[in-house]
C-alpha positions as CSV (number, residue, x, y, z in Angstrom):
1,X,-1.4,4.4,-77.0
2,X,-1.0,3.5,-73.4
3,X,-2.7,1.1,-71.2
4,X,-2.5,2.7,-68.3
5,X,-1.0,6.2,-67.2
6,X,0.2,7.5,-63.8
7,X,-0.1,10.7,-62.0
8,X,2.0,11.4,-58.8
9,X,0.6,14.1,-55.9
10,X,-2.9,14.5,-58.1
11,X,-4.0,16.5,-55.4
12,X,-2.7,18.9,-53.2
13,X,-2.1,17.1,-49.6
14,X,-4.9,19.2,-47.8
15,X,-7.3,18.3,-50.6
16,X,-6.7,14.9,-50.2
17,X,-6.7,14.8,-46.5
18,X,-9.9,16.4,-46.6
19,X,-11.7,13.8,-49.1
20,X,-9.9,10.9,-47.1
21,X,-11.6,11.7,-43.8
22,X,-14.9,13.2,-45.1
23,X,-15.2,9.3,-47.2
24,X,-13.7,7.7,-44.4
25,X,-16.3,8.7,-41.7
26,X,-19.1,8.6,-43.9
27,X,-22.1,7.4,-42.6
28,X,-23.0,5.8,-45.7
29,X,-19.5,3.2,-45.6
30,X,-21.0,-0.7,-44.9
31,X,-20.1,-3.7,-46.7
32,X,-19.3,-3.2,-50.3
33,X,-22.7,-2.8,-52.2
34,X,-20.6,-4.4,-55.7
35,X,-20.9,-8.5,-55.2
36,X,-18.9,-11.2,-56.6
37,X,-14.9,-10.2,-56.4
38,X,-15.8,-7.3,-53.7
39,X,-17.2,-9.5,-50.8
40,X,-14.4,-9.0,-49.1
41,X,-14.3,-5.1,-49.6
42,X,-16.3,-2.1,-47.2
43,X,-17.1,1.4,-49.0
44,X,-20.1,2.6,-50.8
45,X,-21.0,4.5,-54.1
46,X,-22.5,6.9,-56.5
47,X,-23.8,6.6,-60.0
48,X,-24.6,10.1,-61.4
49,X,-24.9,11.4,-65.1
50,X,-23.0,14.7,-66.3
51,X,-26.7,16.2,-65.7
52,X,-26.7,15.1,-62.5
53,X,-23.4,16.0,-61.5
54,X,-24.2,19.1,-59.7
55,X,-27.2,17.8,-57.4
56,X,-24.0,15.1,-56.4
57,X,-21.9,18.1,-55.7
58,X,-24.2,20.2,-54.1
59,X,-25.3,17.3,-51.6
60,X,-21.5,15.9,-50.9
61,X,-19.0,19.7,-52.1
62,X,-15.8,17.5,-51.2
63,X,-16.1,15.7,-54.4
64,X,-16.1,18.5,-56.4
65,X,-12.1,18.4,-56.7
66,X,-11.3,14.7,-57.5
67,X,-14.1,14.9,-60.1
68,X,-13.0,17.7,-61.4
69,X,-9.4,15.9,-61.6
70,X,-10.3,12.4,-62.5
71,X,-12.7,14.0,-65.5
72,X,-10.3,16.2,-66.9
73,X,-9.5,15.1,-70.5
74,X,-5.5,16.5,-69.6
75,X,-5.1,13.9,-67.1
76,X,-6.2,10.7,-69.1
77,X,-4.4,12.3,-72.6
78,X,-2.4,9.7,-72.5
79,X,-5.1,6.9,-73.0
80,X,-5.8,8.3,-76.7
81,X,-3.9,7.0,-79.8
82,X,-1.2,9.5,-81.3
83,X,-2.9,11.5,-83.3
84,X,-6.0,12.2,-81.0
85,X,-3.2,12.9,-78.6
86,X,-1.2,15.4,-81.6
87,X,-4.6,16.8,-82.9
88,X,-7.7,16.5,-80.4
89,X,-10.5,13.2,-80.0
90,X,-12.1,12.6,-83.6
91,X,-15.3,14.3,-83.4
92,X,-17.4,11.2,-83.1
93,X,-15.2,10.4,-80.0
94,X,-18.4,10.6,-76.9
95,X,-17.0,11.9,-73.8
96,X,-18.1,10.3,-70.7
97,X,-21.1,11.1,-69.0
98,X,-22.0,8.7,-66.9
99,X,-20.0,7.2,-63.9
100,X,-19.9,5.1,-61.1
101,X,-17.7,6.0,-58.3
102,X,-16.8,4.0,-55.4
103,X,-14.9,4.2,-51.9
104,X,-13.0,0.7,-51.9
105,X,-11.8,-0.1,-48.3
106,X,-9.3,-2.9,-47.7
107,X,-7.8,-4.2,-44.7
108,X,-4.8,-6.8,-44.1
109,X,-5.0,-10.1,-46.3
110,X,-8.0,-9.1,-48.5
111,X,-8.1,-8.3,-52.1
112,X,-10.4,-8.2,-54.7
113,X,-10.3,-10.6,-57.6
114,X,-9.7,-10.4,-61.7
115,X,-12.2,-8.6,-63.2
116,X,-13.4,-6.2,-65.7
117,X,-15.3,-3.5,-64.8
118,X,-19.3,-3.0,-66.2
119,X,-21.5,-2.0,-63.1
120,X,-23.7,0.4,-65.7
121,X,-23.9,-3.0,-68.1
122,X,-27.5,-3.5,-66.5
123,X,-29.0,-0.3,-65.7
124,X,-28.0,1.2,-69.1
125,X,-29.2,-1.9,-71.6
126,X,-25.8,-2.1,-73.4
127,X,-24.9,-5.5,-72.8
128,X,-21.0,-5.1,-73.6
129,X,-21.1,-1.7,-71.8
130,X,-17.1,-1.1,-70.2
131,X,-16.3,2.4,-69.2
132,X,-13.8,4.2,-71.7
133,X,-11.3,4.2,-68.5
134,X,-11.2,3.8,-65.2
135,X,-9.9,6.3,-62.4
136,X,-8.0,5.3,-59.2
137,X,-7.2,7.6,-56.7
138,X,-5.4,6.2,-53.3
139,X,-6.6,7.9,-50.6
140,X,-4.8,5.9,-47.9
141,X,-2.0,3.7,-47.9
142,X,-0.7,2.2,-44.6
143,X,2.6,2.7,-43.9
144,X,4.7,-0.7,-43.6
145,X,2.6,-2.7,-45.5
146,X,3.9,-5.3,-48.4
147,X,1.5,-6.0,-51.5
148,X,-1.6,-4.3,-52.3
149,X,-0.7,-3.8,-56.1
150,X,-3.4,-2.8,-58.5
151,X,-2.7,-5.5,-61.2
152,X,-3.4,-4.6,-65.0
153,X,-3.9,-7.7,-67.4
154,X,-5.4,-8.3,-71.1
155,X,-6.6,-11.8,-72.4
156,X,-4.9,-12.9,-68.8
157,X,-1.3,-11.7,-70.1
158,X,0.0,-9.0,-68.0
159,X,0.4,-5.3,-68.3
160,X,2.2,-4.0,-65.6
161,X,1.1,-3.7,-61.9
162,X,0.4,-0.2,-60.0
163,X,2.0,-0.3,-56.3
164,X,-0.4,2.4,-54.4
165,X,0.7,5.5,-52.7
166,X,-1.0,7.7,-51.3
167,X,-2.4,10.6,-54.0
168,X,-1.0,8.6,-56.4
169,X,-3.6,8.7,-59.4
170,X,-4.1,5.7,-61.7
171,X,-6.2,6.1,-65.3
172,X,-6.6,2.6,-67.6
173,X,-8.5,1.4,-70.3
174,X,-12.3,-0.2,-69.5
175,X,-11.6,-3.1,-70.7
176,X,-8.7,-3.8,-69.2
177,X,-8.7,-6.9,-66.6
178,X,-8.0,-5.9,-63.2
179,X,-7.2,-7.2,-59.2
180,X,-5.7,-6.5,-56.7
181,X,-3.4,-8.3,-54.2
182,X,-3.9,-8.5,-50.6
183,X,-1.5,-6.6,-48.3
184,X,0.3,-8.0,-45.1
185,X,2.0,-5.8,-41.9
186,X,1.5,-2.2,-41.2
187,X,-0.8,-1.1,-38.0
188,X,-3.4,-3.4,-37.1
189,X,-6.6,-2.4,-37.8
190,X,-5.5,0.2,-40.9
191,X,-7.3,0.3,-44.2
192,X,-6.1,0.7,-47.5
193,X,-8.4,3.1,-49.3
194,X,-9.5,4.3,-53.0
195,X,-11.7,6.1,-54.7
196,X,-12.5,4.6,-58.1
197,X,-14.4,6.1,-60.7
198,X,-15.6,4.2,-64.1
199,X,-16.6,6.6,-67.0
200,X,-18.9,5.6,-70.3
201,X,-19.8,7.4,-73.1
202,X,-23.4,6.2,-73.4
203,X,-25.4,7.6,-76.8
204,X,-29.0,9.1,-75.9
205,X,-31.0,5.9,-75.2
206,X,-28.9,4.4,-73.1
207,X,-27.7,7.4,-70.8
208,X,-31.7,8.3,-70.4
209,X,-31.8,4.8,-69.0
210,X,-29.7,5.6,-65.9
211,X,-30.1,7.2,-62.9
212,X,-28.8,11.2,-63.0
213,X,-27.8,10.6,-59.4
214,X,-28.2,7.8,-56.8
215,X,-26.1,6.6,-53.6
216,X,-25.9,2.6,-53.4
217,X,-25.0,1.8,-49.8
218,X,-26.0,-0.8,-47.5
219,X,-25.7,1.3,-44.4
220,X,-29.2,1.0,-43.7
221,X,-32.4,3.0,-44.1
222,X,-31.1,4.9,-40.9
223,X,-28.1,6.7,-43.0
224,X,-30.5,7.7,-45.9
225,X,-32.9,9.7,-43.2
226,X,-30.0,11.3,-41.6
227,X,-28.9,12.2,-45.0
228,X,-32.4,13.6,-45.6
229,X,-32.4,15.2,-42.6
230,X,-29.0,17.5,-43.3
231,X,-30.9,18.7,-46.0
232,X,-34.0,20.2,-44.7
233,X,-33.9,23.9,-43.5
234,X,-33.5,24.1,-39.9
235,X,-37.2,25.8,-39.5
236,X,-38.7,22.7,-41.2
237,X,-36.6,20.5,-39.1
238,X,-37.9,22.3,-36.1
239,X,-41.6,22.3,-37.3
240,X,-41.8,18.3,-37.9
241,X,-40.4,17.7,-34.2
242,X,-43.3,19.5,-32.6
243,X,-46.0,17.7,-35.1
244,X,-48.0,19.1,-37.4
């Protein structure tokens, strides 16, 4: 059974290009909305349930190919034991279906301290919730730059360290400790960006405790009406500008 597992070119390089500057130029990026470790991170994030999956797709469609990928049982195969691996999960094995993704946005000399992930501890009631794994896609890496690994540790001894790339896909346990190392050079001003995605296999109570789809960003009540606003049909757009 692996800690971790790697996955080189995940997605095509028009896909990820696409995702990259649709996340990038989001009106919902801000300061990080995780605290602690994170304070020194920008981005902004989703928790959905597998029910709520398609109201996330239908509002934001260039998702719909890293989920696909990052929830793909094939790609994280290599997180099961052996024989789950030889003959399928044991059947009381839950899949996930619940998840917190999140656009992590780095510049030059930050990082973001050890830590194990457990942002759906609270809202679910499971007080030793940690996702079954953890997904990292890099979506931009600047070019030049030295450090920036994704560092894997358990009980503080370490595992093995991830140095990012872009569409370079990472999967590792939940309760694996995690940080990673700040970066020096490259062009001034440039980001390094992921996408991250926790997954946890909640049973009934606990996955009716959380949200089947919410944005957590600290853009400001301005992004969330522009948000509402892209939704509305263009005839009910037109009707509230001339008043009732």
């Amino acid at each position: 059974m692996s800690e971790y597992v790697t996955h080189r070119n995940a997605l095509p390089g028009p896909s990820l290009e696409a995702l990259r500057e649709a996340l990038l130029h989001s009106r919902f990026v801000a300061r990080s909305p995780l605290m602690g470790t994170f304070q020194a991170s920008r981005g902004f994030a989703f928790i959905f349930t597998e029910a709520g999956r398609a109201t996330l797709e239908e509002r934001f469609p260039f998702l719909s190919e890293y989920l696909a990928l990052v929830t793909s049982p094939t790609t994280a195969r290599g997180l099961l034991p052996w024989r789950e691996r030889l003959f399928g999960p044991r059947p009381e094995r839950l899949r996930p279906n619940a998840f917190y993704v999140n656009l992590l946005l780095l510049e030059a000399g930050k990082g973001v301290g050890r830590h194990i992930d457990a942002t759906l501890q609270e809202p679910s009631g499971v007080a030793d919730a940690v996702p079954e794994h953890v997904s990292v896609l890099y979506l931009q890496v600047p070019p030049g730059i030295q450090g920036g690994a994704l560092r894997l540790l358990r009980d503080n001894q370490p595992l093995g360290q991830v140095r990012p790339r872009s569409g370079l896909l990472v999967h590792f346990r939940g309760d694996l400790q995690h940080e990673v190392q700040p970066f020096t050079g490259g062009p001034e001003g440039a980001l390094r960006a992921s996408l991250v995605c926790e997954q946890y296999a909640f049973g009934p109570e606990a996955l009716a405790r959380i949200s089947p789809f919410r944005i957590q960003s600290k853009a400001g009540f301005g992004a969330y009406l522009d948000a509402h606003r892209d939704r509305e049909p263009s005839g009910a757009q037109k009707r509230s500008s001339n008043g009732p």
